[in-house]
C-alpha positions as CSV (number, residue, x, y, z in Angstrom):
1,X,107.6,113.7,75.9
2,X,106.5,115.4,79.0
3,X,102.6,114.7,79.1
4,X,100.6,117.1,80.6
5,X,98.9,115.9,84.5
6,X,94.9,116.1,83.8
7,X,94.6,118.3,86.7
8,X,91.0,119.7,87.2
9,X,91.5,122.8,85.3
10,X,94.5,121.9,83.2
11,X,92.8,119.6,80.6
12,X,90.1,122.6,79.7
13,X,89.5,124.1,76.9
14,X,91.6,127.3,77.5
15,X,88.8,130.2,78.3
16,X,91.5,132.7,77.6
17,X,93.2,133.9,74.2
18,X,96.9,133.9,74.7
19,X,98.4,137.6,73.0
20,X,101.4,137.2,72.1
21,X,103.5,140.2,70.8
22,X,105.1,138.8,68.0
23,X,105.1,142.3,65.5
24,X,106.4,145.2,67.3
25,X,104.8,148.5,66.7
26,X,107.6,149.5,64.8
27,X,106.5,147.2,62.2
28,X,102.9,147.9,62.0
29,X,103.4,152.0,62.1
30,X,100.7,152.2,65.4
31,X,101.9,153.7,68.5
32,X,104.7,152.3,70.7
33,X,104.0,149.6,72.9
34,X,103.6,149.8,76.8
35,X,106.2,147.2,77.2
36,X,109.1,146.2,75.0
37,X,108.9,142.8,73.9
38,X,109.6,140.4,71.8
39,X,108.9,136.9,69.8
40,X,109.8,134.8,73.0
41,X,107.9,137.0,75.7
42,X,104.2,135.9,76.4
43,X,101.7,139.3,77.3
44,X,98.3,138.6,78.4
45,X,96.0,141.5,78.8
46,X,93.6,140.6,81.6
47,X,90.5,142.1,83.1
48,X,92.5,144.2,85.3
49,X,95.7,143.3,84.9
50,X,98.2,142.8,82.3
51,X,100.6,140.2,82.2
52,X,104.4,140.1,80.9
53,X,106.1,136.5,81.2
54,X,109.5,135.9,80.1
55,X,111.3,132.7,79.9
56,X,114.3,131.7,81.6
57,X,117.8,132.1,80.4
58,X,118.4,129.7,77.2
59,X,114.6,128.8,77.1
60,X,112.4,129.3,74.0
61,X,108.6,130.1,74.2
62,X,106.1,127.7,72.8
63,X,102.8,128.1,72.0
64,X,101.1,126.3,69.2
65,X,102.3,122.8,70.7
66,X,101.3,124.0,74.3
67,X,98.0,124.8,73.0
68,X,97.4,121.1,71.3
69,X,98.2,119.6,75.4
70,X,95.8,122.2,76.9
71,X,98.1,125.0,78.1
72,X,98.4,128.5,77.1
73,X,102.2,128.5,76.3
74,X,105.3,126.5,77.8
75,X,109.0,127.6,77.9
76,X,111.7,124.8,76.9
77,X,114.9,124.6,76.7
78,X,116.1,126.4,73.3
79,X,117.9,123.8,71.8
80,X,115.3,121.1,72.8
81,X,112.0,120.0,70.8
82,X,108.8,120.4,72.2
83,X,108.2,116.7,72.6
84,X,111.3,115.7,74.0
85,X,112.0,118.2,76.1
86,X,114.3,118.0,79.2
87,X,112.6,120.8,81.5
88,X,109.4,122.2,80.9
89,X,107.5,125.0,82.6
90,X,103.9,125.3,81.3
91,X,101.6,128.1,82.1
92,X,97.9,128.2,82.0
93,X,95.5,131.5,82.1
94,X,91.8,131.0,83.2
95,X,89.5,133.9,83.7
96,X,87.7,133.4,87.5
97,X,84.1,133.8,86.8
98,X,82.0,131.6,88.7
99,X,84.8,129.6,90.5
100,X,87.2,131.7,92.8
101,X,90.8,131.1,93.3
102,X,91.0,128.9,96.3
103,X,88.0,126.5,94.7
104,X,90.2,126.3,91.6
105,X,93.2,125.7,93.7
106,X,91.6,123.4,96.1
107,X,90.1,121.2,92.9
108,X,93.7,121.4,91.2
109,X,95.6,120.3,94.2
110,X,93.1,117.6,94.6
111,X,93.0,116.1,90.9
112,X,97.2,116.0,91.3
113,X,96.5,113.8,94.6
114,X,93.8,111.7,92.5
115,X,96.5,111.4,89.2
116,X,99.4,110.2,91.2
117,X,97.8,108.5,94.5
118,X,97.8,108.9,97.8
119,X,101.9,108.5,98.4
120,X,102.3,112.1,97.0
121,X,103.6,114.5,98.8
122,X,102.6,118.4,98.5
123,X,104.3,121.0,100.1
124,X,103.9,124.3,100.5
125,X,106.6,126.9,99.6
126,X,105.9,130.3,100.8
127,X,108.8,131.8,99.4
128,X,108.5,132.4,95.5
129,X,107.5,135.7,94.6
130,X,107.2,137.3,91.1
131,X,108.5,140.5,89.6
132,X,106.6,143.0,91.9
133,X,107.3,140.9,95.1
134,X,103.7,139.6,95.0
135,X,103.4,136.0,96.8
136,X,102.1,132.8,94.8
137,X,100.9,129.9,96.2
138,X,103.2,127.4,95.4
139,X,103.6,123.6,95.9
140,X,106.7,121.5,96.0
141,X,105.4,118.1,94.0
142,X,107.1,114.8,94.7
143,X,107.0,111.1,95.6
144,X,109.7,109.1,97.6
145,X,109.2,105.6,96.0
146,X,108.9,106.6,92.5
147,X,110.0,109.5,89.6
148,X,106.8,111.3,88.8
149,X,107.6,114.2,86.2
150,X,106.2,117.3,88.1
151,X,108.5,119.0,90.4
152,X,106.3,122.2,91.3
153,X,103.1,123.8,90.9
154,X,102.5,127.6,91.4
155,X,99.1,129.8,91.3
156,X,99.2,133.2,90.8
157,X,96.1,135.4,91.4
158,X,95.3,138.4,89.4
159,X,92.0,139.0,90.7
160,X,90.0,138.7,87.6
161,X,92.0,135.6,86.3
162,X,94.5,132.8,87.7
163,X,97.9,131.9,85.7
164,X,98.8,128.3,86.9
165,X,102.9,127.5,87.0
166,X,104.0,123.7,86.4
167,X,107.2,122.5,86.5
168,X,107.8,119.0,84.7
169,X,111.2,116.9,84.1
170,X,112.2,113.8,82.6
171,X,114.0,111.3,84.3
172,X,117.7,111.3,84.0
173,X,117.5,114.4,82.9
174,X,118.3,117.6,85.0
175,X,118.2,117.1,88.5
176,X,115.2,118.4,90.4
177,X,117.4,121.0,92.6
178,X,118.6,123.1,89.5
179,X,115.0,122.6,87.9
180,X,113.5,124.3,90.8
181,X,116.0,127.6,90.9
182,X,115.0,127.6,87.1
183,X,111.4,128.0,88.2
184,X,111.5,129.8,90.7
185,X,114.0,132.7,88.6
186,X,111.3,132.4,85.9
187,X,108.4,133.4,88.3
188,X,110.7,136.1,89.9
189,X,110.1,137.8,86.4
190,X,106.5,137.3,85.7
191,X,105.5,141.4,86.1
192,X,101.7,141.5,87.0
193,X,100.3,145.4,86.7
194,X,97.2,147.2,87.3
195,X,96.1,148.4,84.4
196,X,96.8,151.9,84.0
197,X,100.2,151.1,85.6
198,X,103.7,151.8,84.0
199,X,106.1,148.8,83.6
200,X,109.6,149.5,85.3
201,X,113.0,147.9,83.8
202,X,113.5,143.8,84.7
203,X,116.3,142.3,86.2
């Protein structure tokens, strides 16, 4: 099983209610949704933004397992179980109240050094975007003298909350290059709107 890294934040109690859109208004008789989606798509309605996260090709969304580890949903592999998964991508949503987004950043990055000691190696990758060509900050995770299960680590700021990205593997499993292009594809369709603001067809 993948276990989750007790990073500063990601070993909270989730602050945040995950929607998902499981019924489609069709179903329910009220008025059509904003967004088309379905039982594997995670929506989030934020302060000020919404949030529409879809997984990658041939991965399932979890949620109820997620939630028992401490995140707000995960995509797997479809054909994989939860708790021998091959590739995992976790996402957590936290609403920034009191702590802004480079403290919670700076206190996540620093709990990853703490869990895996001082031989890790973070480096930052300016070139993941998502949907709307909005930058994250994200970190390529590693260590030379030893397999350590997370490959990357991506924060996304939405002003009134912050969605953290991990990437975990398994060793022996797939290799880190093609778990990294399945990451990065994944964020490249995480659509972040203003409220108010109409949705637009996804690659």
């Amino acid at each position: 099983m993948l276990s989750p890294v007790p990073t500063y934040y990601g070993m909270r109690s989730l602050s945040l209610t995950l929607v998902l859109c499981l019924v489609l208004a069709s179903a329910t008789g009220a008025a059509p949704p904003e967004y088309v989606l379905d039982s594997n798509t995670a929506f989030y309605e934020g302060e000020t933004h919404n949030y529409v996260m879809l997984p990658p090709p041939d991965f399932r969304l979890v949620t109820t397992e997620a939630a028992i580890d401490g995140y707000s949903f995960a995509f797997i592999p479809e054909h994989d179980a939860y708790d021998s998964a091959s590739v995992m991508i976790t996402a957590t949503i936290y609403q920034l109240t009191e702590s802004g987004f480079d403290e919670i950043l700076t206190a996540d990055t620093i709990a990853l050094r703490e869990h895996y000691g001082s031989r890790l190696i973070m480096r930052s990758v300016d070139s993941v975007v998502l949907f709307n060509g909005d930058p994250t900050r994200t970190f390529y995770v590693d260590d030379k003298t030893r397999f350590i299960p997370t490959v990357m680590v991506s924060y996304c700021d939405g002003g009134s909350e912050i969605v953290i990205f991990e990437l975990n593997i398994v060793e022996g499993g797939l290799p880190r290059f093609l778990a990294e292009s399945i990451f990065t594809r994944c964020l490249q369709h995480v659509k972040v709107l203003k409220k108010g603001e109409l949705d637009s067809d996804g690659p």
